[in-house]
RODO-193515 format. One record per residue (C-alpha): residue in three letters; residue number from 1; x, y, z. Coordinates in pm, whole numbers, plus 50000, padded with zeros to 5 digits. Each point is the difference from the previous one (the first is absolute). Layout:
<recs>
@rest ALA&nr NUM&xx X&yy Y&zz Z;
...
</recs>
This chain:
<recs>
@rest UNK&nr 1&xx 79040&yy 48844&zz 92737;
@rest UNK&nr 2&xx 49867&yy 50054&zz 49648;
@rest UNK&nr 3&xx 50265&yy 49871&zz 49726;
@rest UNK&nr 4&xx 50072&yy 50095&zz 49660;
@rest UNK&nr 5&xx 49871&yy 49719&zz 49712;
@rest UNK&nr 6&xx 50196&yy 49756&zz 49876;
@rest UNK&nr 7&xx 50026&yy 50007&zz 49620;
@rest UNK&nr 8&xx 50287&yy 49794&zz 49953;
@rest UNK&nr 9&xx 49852&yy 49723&zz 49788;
@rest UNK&nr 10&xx 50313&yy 49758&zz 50037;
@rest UNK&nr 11&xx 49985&yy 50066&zz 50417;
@rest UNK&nr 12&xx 49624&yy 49871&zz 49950;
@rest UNK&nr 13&xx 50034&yy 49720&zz 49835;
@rest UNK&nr 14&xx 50188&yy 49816&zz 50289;
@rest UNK&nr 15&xx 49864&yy 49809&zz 50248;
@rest UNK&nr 16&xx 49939&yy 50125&zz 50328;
@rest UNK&nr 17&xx 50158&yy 49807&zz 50305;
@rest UNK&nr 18&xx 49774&yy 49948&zz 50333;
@rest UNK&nr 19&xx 49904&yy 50251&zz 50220;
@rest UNK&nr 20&xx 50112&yy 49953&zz 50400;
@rest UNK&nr 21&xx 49953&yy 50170&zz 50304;
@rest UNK&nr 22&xx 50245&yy 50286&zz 49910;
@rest UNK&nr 23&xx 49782&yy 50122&zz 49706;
@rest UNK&nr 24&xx 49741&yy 50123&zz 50192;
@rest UNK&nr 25&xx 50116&yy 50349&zz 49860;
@rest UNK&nr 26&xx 49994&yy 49953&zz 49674;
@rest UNK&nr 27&xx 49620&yy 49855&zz 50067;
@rest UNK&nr 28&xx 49902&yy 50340&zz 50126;
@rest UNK&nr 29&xx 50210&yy 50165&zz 49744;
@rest UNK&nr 30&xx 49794&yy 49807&zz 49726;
@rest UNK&nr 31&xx 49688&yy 50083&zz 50173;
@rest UNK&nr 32&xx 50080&yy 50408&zz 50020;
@rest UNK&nr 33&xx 50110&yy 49968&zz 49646;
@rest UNK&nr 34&xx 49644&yy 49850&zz 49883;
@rest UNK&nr 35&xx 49834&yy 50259&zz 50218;
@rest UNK&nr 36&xx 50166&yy 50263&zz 49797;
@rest UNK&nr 37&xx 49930&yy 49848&zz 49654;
@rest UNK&nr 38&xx 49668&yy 49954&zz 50059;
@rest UNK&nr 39&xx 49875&yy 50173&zz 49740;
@rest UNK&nr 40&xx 50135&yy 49794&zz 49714;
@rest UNK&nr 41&xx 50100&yy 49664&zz 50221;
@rest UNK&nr 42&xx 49802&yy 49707&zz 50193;
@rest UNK&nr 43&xx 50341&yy 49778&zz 50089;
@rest UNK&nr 44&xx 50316&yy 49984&zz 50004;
@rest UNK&nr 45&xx 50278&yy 49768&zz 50063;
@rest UNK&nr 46&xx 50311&yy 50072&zz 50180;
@rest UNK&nr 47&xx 50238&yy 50048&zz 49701;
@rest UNK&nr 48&xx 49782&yy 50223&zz 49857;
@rest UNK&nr 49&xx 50192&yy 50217&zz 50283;
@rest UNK&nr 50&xx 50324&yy 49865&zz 49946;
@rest UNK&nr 51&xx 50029&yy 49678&zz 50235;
@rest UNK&nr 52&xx 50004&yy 49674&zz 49874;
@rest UNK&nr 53&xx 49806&yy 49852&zz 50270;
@rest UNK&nr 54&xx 49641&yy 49766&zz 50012;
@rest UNK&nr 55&xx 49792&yy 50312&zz 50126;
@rest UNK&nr 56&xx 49672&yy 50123&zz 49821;
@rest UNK&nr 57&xx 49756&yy 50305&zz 50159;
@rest UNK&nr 58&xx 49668&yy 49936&zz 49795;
@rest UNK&nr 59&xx 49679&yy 50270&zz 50036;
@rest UNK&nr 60&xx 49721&yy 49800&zz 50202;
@rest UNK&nr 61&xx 49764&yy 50269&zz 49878;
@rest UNK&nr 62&xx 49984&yy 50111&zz 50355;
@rest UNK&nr 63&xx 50305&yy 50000&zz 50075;
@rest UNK&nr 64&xx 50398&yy 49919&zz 49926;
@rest UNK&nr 65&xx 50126&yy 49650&zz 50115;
@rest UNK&nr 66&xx 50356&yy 49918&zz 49948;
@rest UNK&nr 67&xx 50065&yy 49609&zz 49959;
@rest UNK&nr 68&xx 50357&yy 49793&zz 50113;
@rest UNK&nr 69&xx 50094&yy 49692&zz 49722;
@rest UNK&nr 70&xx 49690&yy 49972&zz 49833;
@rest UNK&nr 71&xx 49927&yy 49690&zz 49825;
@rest UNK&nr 72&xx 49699&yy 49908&zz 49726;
@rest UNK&nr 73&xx 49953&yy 49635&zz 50116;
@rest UNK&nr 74&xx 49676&yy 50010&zz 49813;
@rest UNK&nr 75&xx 49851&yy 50111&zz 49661;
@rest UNK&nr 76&xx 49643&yy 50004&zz 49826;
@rest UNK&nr 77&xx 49780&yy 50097&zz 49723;
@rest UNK&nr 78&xx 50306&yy 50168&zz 49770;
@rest UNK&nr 79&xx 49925&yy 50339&zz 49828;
@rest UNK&nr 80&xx 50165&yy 50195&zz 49727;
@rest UNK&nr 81&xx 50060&yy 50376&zz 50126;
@rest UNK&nr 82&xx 50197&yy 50296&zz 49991;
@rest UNK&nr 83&xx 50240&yy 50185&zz 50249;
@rest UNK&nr 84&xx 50216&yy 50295&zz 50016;
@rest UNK&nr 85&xx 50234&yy 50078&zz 50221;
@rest UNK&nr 86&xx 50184&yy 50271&zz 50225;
@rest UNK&nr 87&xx 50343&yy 49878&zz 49921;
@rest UNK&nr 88&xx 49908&yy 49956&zz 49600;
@rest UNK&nr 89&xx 49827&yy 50216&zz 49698;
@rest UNK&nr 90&xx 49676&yy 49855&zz 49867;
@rest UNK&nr 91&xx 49760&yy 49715&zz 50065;
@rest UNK&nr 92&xx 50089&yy 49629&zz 49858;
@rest UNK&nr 93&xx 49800&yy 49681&zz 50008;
@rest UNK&nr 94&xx 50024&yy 49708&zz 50269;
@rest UNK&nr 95&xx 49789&yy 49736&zz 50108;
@rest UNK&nr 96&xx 49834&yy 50048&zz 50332;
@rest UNK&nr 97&xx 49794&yy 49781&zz 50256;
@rest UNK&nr 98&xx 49688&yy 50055&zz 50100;
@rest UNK&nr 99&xx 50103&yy 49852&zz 50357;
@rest UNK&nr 100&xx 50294&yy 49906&zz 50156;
@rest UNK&nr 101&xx 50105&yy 49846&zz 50343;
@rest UNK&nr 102&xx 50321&yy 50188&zz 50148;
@rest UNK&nr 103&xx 50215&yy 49928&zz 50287;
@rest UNK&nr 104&xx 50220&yy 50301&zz 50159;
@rest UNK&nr 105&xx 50119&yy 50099&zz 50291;
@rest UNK&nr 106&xx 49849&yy 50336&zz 50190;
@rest UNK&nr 107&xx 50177&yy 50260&zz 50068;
@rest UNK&nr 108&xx 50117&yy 49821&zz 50358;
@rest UNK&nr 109&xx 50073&yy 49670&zz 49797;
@rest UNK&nr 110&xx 49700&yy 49860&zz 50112;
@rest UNK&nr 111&xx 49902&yy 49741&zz 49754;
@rest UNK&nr 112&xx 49673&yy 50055&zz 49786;
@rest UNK&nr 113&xx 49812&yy 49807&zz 49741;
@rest UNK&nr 114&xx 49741&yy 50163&zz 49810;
@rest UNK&nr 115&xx 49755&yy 49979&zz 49675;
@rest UNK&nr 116&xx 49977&yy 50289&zz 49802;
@rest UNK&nr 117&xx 49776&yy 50094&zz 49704;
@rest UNK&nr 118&xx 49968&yy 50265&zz 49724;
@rest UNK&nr 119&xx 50195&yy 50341&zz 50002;
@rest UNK&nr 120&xx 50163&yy 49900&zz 50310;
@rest UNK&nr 121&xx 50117&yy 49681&zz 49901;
@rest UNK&nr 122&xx 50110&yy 50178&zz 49676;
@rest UNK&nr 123&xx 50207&yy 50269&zz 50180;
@rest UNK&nr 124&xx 50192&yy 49702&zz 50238;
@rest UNK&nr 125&xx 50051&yy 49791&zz 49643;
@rest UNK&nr 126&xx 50187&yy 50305&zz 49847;
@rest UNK&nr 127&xx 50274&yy 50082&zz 50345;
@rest UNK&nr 128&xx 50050&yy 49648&zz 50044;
@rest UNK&nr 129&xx 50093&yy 49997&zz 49641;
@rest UNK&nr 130&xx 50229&yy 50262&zz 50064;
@rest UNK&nr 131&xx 50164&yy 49806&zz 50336;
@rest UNK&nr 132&xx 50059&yy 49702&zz 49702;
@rest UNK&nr 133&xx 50215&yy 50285&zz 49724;
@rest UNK&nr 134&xx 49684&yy 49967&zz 49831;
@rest UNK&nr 135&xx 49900&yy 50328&zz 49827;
@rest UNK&nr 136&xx 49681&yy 50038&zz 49769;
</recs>
């Protein structure tokens, strides 16, 4: 189900608790909502739709993959940038990197571990953010 956009700057800055089993919805949710905001959105996290839980939905490029408790267990090569975002006005400066290591649990709470580098690796940096109350 497509959601309305969290704006809510105080509900953003808290920190997500993890996702189980039961959330499963609110992975598809996320994922339906991203579909929908394609146009102006590569990621999102899940309380950019209102729940406070460790779920991201990132744009592959080819397609939409929604990620359970994502962790950056690895950074490299840091980068000064600038993001915008659905749930804010404007762009602001952050510091990037240019590859990170991430482990997350599918949407069956499989356990994955993967490198990822560039755009995509920007896009994860900026939900997990939001799954810490961090908000560019």
């Amino acid at each position: 189900m497509i959601k309305p956009i969290m704006k809510d700057v105080f509900f953003l800055n808290q920190k997500s608790e993890p996702a189980t089993e039961a959330d499963k919805q609110v992975a598809i949710d996320l994922l339906d909502t991203l579909k929908a905001n394609e146009a102006g959105c590569v990621g999102m996290a899940a309380n950019m739709i209102g729940v406070k839980k460790r779920i991201i939905a990132v744009n592959m490029g080819f397609m939409n993959i929604a990620m359970m408790n994502p962790k950056i267990v690895l950074k490299c090569e840091p980068y000064e940038t600038q993001e915008g975002c659905l749930s804010l006005l404007g762009v602001r400066k952050t510091i990037r990197y240019q590859e990170i290591e991430l482990e997350y649990q599918d949407v069956n709470f499989k356990r994955q571990k993967q490198k990822y580098t560039g755009w995509i690796a920007q896009i994860i940096q900026h939900e997990v953010d939001h799954c810490n109350g961090v908000v560019i």
